[in-house]
C-alpha positions in Angstrom: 36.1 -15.9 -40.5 37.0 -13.4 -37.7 35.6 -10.9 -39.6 32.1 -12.4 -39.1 33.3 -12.9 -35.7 33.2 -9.3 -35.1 30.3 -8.7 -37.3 28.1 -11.2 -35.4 29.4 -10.3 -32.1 28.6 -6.6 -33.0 25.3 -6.8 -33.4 24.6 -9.0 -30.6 25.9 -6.5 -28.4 23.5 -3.6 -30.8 20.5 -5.8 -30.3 21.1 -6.9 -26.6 21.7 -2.9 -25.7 18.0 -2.3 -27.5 16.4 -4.6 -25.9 17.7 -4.0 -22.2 16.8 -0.2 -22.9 13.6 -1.1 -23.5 12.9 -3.0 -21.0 14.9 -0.8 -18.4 12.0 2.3 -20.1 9.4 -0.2 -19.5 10.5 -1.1 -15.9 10.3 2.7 -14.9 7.0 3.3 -16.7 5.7 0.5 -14.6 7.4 1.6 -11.2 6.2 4.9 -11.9 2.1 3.8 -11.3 0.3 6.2 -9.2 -2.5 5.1 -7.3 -4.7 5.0 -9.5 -3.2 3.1 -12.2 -1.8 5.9 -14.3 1.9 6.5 -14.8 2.8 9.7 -13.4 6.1 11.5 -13.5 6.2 14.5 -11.2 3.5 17.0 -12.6 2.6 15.5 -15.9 0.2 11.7 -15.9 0.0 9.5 -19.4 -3.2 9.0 -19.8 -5.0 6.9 -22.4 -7.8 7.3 -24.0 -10.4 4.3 -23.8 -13.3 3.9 -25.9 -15.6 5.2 -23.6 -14.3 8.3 -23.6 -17.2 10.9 -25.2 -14.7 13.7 -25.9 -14.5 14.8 -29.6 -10.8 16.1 -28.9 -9.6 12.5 -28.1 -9.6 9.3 -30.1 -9.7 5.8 -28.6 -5.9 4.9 -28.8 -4.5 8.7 -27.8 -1.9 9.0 -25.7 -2.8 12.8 -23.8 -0.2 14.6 -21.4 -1.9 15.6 -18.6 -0.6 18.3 -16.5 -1.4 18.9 -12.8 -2.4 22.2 -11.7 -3.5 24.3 -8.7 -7.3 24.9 -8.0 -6.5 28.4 -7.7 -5.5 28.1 -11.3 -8.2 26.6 -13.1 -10.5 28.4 -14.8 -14.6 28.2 -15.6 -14.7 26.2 -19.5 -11.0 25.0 -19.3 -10.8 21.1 -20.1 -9.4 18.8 -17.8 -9.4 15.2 -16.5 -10.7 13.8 -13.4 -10.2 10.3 -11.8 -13.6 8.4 -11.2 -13.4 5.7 -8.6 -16.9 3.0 -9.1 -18.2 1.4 -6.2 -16.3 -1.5 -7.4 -13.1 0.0 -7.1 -12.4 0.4 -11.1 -10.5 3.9 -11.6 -12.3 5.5 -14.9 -10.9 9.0 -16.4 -13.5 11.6 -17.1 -13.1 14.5 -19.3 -15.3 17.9 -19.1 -15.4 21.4 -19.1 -14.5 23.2 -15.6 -18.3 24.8 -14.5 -17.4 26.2 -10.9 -13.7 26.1 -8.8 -15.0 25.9 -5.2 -10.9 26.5 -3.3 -12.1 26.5 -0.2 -13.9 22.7 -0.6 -11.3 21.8 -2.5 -13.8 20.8 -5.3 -14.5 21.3 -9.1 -17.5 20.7 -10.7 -17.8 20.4 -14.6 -20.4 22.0 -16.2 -22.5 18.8 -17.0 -22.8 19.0 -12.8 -20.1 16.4 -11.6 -18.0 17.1 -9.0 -14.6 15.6 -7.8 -12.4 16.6 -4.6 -9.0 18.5 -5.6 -7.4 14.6 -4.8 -9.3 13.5 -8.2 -8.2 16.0 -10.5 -5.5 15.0 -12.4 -5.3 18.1 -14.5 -5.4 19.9 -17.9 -4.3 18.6 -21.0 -1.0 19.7 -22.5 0.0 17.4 -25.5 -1.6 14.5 -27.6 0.0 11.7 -29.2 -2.2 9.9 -31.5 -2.6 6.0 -31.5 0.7 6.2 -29.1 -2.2 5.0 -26.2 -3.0 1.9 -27.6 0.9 0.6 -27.7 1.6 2.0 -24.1 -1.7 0.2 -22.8 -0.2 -3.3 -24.3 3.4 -2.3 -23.0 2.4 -1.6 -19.7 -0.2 -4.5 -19.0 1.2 -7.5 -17.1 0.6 -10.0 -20.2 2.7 -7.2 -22.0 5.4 -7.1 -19.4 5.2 -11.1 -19.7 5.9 -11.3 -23.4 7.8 -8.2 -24.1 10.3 -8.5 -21.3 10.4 -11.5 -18.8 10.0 -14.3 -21.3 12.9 -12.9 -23.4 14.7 -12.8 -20.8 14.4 -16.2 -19.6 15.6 -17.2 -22.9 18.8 -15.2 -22.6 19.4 -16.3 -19.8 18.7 -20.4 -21.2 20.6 -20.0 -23.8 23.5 -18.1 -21.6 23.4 -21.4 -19.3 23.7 -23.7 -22.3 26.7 -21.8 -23.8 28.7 -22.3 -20.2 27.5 -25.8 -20.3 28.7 -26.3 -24.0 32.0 -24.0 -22.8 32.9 -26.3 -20.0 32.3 -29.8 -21.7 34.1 -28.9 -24.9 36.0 -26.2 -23.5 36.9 -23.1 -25.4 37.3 -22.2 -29.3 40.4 -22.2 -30.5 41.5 -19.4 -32.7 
């Protein structure tokens, strides 16, 4: 009987220490939001790719590095992604092929003709991660955060409440 003791209480702990990991990794995905909505950690942004993306590199689902780079070191046909803010306030992600670097406007335009200040570039793509998006995008909404990490919590934290109440009225096993 101690045995299982042991066993049970050993992966209790396992499971516990997974879970608190996670939820510690999604904590600092969420605390690391720029301000537009992306998480950002130093020069490299996670960005998902929607379904209105028109980029054949990218599937709806991928998960692309993004890295941030100097104006003075972009160059004409190099990819990169740009932040575009709608006149309701909605942050959208465009992709497109650099057309002209104007440094002293602190502008690029893409050769389709958009143009976005240096404060909307986010940068040029380093690494893709297939499907990895769509998991990220469900970990890092709020009804995510809900399920995946609060309510579990909650439930630790009833049945933790229960276990003193149970320890106190009937006080401890005896071994």
């Amino acid at each position: 009987m101690k045995f299982l003791n042991i066993v049970n209480g050993v992966i209790k702990f396992i499971l516990g220490f997974i879970f608190f990991a996670f939820a510690l990794a999604m904590s600092l995905l969420l605390l690391n939001f720029n301000d537009y909505g992306l998480t950002q950690f130093g020069d490299t942004t996670l960005v998902i790719v929607s379904g209105d993306v028109s980029a054949t590199n990218y599937n709806k689902g991928d998960l692309v590095l993004v890295e941030t780079r100097k104006l003075e070191n972009l160059k004409e046909g190099e990819e990169i992604f740009a932040y575009r803010v709608d006149e309701d306030g909605f942050v959208n992600v465009d992709i497109g092929k650099v057309g002209k670097v104007y440094v002293e406007d602190q502008a690029v335009s893409f050769e389709n003709g958009n143009a976005y200040a240096s404060k909307f570039i986010i940068g040029t793509p380093t690494k893709t991660y297939e499907k990895v998006g769509s998991i990220l995008s469900i970990i890092e909404s709020k009804w995510g955060f809900l399920f995946i990490v609060l309510v579990p919590c909650f439930l630790i934290f009833l049945y933790e409440v229960y276990a003193l109440i149970v320890e106190i009225k009937y006080g401890a096993e005896e071994e």
